[in-house]
N, C-alpha and C positions, 0 to 999 in steps of 0.2 A: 197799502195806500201810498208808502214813498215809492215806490216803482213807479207809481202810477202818475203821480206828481214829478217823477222825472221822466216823463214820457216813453217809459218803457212798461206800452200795455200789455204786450202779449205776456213779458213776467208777471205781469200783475193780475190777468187773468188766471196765468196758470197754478198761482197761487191761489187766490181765490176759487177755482175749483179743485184745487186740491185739497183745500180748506172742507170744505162743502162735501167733498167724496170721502173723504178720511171720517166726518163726523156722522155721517149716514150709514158707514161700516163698522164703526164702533158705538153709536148709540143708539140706530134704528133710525129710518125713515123720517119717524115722525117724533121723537123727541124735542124739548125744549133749544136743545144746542144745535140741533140740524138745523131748525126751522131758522135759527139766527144763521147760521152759515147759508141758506138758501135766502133771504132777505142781504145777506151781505155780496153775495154774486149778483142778485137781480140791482142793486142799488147800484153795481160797479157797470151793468149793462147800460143804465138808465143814465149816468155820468158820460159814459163815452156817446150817446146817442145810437147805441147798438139797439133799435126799434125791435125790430124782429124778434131776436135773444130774448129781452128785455120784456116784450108782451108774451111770449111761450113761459119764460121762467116765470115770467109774475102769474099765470094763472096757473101753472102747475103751486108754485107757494100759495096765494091765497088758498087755493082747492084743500090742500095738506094741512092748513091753516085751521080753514073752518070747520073741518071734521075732527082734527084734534088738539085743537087750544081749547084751554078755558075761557071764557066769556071776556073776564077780566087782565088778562092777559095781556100783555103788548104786540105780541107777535101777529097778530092779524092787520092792528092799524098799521104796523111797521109794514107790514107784505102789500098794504093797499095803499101807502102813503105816494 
C-alpha cells in the first residue's frame, strides 16, 4: 500500500501479485488466505482504475468465492464490495 501511495504502482502491483501467487502455492487456490490475497489484488485494480483487470479478477474471485466460502464468511461481500 506505501508503494502505491507513493506512486510507485508497478511495485505495488508486483507485490500484490506476488502476494496472491505465493498464497495460492502454498495454501491452495481456494483457501481462506488466497481468497484475501485475490480480494487484496482486485481492490489494488479497482483503486488504480485498472477496469479491465479489475472486472476479470473480480469475477474470477467472486466465482472462487462462492463455491468455497462459508455463507457467513467475509470473503464474498469483500470479493463483491
Amino acid at each position: 500500500m506505501a508503494k502505491r501511495r507513493l506512486g510507485k504502482t508497478d511495485e505495488a502491483e508486483a507485490l500484490y501479485r506476488e502476494g496472491y501467487e505465493t498464497t495460492r502455492r502454498t495454501f491452495g487456490a481456494t483457501s481462506p488466505t488466497t481468497l484475501i490475497s485475490m480480494v487484496n489484488l482486485g481492490s489494488f485494480y479497482a483503486r488504480e482504475r485498472r477496469c479491465k483487470e479489475h472486472a476479470a479478477f473480480l469475477d474470477e474471485t467472486a466465482a472462487v468465492c462462492r463455491q468455497h466460502s462459508l455463507p457467513d464468511t467475509p470473503n464474498l461481500g469483500l470479493a463483491l464490495r
